[in-house]
One Martini backbone bead per residue (centre of mass of N, CA, C, O) as a GRO file, in nm:
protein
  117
    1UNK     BB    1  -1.496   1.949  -0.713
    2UNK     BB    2  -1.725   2.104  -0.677
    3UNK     BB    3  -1.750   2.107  -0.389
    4UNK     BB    4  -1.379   2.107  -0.296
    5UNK     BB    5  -1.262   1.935  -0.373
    6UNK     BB    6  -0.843   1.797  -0.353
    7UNK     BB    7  -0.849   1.524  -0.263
    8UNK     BB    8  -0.738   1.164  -0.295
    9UNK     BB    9  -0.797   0.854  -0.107
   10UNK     BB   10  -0.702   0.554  -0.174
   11UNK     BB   11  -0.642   0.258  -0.171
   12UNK     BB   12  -0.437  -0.002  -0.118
   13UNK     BB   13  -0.136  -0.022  -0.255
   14UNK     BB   14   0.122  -0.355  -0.427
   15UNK     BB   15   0.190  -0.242  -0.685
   16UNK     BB   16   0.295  -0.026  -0.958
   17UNK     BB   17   0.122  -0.053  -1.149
   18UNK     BB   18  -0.155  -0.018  -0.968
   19UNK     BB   19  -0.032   0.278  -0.915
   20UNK     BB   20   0.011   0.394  -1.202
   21UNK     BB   21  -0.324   0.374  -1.255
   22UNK     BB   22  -0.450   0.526  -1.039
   23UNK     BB   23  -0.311   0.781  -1.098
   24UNK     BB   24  -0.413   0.805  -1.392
   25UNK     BB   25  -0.684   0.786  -1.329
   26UNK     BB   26  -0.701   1.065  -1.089
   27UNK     BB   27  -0.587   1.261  -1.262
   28UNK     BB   28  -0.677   1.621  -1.206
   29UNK     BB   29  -0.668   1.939  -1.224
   30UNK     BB   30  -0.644   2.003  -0.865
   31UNK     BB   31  -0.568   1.722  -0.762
   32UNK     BB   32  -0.494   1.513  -0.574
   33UNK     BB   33  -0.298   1.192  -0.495
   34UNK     BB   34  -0.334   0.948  -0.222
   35UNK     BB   35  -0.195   0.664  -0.132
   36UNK     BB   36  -0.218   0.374  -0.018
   37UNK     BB   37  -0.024   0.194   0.262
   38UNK     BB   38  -0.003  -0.163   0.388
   39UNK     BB   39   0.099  -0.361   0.564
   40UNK     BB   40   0.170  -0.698   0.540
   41UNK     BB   41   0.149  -0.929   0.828
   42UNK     BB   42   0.006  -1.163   0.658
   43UNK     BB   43  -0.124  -1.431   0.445
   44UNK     BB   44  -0.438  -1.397   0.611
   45UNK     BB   45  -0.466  -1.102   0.558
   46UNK     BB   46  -0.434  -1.088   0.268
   47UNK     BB   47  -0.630  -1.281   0.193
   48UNK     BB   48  -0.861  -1.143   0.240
   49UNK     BB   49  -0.845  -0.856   0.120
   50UNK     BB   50  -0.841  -1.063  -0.149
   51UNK     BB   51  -1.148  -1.178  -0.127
   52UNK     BB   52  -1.321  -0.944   0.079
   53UNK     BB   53  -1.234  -0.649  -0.051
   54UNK     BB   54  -1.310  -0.411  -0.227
   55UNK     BB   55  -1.039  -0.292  -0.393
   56UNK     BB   56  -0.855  -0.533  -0.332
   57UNK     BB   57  -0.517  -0.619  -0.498
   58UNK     BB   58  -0.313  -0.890  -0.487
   59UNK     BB   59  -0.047  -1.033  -0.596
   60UNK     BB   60   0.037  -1.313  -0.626
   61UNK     BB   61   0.304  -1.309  -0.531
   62UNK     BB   62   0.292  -1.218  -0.259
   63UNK     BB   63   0.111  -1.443  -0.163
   64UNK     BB   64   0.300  -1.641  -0.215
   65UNK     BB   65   0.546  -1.549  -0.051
   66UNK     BB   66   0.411  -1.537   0.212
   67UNK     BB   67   0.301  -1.823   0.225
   68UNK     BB   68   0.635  -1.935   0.231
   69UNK     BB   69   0.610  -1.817   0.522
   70UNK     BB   70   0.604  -1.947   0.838
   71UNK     BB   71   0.611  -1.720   1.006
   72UNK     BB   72   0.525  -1.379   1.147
   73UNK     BB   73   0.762  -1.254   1.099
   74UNK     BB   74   0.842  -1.306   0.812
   75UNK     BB   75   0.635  -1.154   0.754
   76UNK     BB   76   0.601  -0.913   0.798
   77UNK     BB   77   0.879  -0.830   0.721
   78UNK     BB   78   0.804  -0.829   0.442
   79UNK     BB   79   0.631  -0.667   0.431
   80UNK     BB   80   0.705  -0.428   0.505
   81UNK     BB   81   0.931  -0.401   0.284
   82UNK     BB   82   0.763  -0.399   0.051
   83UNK     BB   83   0.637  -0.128   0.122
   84UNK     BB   84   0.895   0.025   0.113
   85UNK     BB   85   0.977  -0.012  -0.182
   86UNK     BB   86   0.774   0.097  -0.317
   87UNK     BB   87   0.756   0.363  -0.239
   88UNK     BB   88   1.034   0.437  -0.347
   89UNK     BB   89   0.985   0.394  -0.636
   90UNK     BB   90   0.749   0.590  -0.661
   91UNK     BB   91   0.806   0.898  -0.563
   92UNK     BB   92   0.838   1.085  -0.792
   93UNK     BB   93   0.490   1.019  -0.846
   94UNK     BB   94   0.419   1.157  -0.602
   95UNK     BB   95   0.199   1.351  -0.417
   96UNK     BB   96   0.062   1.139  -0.193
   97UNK     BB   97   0.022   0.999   0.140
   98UNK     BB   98  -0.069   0.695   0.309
   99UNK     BB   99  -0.110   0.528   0.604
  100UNK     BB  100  -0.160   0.212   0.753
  101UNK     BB  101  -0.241   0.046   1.038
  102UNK     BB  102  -0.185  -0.291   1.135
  103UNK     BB  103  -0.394  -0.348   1.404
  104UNK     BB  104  -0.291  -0.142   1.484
  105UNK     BB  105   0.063  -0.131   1.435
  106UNK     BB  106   0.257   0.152   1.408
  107UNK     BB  107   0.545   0.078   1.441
  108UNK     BB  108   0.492  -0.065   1.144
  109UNK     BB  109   0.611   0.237   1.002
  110UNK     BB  110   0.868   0.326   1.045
  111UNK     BB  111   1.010   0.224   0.791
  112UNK     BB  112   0.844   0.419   0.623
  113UNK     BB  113   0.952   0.704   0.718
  114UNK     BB  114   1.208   0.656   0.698
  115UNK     BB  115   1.233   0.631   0.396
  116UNK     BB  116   1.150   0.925   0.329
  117UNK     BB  117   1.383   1.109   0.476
   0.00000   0.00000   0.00000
């Protein structure tokens, strides 16, 4: 902030307690606090991101939830979905956000900026 810093963006959170965590560690008088939102769009994805990524932890229930869905669409379809209730679970607490599109696949953000409307 000495140097001109006014907001700081996050790693991308995965459940609401972790996404409350980082908000109340990062709020600082004059400071934005933007979360990062990432839809998982396979169970690949998620398992790399939680083991391979530092500062990237997604919850068992969602790697679990996952992982027993048989098709990429299914997951794609979970994570999207995911990604959109937290968002709105949050919406009242968010100072602002910031999307991440999974694998330049813009448009499964659609959804989620949808939600925000």
């Amino acid at each position: 902030m000495d140097e001109g810093a006014r907001f700081v963006l996050t790693q991308p959170v995965f459940d609401r307690d972790h996404a409350r965590r980082v908000l109340d560690a990062a709020r600082l008088p004059g400071l934005r606090v933007f979360l990062g939102f990432l839809p998982l769009v396979s169970a690949k994805m998620a398992q790399y991101l939680h083991n391979e990524v530092p500062g990237i932890t997604i919850p068992a229930p969602i790697l679990d939830q996952l992982g027993s869905l048989a098709s990429l669409e299914d997951q794609e379809r979970f994570g999207v979905a995911q990604a959109r209730e937290l968002i709105v679970s949050l919406v009242p607490e968010l100072q602002g956000i910031y999307l991440i599109s999974p694998a330049n696949r813009w448009k499964l953000l659609l959804p989620l900026v949808e939600a925000l409307r």
